[in-house]
N, C-alpha and C positions, 0 to 999 in steps of 0.2 A: 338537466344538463347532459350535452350530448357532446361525450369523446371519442371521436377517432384517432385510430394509428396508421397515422401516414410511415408508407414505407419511403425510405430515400434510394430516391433515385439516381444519385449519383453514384458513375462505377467507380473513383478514386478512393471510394471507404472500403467498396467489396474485398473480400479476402479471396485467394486466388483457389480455383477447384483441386484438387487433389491428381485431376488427369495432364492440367498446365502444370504442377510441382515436377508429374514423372517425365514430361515429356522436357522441361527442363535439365531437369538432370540428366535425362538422356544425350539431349545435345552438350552438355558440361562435360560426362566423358568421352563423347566421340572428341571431341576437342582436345581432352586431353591427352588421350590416344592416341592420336594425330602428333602431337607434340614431343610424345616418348618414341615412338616408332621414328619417328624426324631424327630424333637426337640417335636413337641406335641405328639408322641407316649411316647418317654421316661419322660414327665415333668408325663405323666398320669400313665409312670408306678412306678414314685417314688410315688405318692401319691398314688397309691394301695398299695403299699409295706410299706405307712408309715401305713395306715386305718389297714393293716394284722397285721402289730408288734401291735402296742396298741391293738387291740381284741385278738390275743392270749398273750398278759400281762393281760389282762381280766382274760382271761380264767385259765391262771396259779394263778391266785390270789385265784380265787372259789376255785381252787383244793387246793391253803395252806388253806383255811376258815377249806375245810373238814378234812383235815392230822390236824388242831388245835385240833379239834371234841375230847373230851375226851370220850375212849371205853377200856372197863378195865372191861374184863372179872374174873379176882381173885377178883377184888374188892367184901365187903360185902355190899349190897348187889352189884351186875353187876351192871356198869355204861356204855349207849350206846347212846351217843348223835350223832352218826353219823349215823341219818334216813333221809331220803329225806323231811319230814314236818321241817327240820330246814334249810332248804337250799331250799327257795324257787324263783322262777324265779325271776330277778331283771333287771330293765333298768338304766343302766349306761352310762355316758358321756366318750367315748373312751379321752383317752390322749391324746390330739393331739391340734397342736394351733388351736385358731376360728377365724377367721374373719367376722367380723359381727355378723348375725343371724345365722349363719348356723352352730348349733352345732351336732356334730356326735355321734349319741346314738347307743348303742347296749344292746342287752338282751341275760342275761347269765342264762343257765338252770346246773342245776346240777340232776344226776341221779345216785340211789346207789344202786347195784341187791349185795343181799349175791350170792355169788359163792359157798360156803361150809360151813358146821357148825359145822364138825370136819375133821380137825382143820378149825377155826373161821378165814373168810375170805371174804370181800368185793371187787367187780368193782366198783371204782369211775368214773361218766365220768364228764369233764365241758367243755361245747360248749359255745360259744360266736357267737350268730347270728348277722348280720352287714350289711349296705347297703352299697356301695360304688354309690354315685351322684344317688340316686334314680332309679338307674338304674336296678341294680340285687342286690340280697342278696347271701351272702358268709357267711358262716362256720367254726369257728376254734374248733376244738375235741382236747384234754389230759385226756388219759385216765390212770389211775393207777389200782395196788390192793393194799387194807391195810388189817393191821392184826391186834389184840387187840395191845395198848401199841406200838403203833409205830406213 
């Protein structure tokens, strides 16, 4: 009697090579690589986005300090408290929660050019300068014009 061993030739038995296993897991981590570098790009870009809203609420704040400024050109005599010697640079603690030590300051400038003197007419500007993780410093500008009485 005569035995042969057939081999089977179907591939859904074969077990997979050892170079398919690596080249799988290769694509498993770039994937999931992909997936963390995602989540720490966006975690870094909400906390930019939260450091930008508090310094420009900074910034809109300076600018009510000056629209408060009492300037009342009818008045006897003229009253013009809106000069740049009353708005002088200041460092303030952004809004923003703390954890720990690490509180987030910024310095807010106010700047005030008359544009015209008739009729009677100021540029207000207020910047909020800001670091984000000591890395760079960032900018936020509002700028307006006022008038006597407004």
């Amino acid at each position: 009697m005569n035995i042969r061993l057939q081999r089977n030739k179907d591939f859904k038995t074969r077990g997979l090579s050892l170079t398919e296993v690596v080249v799988a897991m290769g694509i498993a981590a770039l994937l999931y690589a992909g997936i963390v570098s995602g989540y720490v790009l966006t975690t870094t870009r909400a906390e930019w986005t939260a450091y930008w809203l508090a310094a420009q609420a900074l910034a809109a704040d300076r600018l009510e300090q000056t629209r408060a400024a009492k300037w009342d050109t009818q008045a006897s005599p003229p009253v013009d408290q809106l000069v740049p010697g009353n708005f002088p640079p200041r460092v303030d603690i952004l809004d923003l929660p703390v954890n720990g030590g690490n509180i987030p300051l910024a310095t807010s400038y106010v700047s005030i050019v008359v544009v015209s003197t008739n009729p009677p007419l100021k540029l207000i500007r207020a910047e909020t300068v800001w670091s984000f993780k000591q890395r760079r410093t960032f900018t936020n500008t509002v700028v307006t014009y006022r008038a006597p009485d407004q």
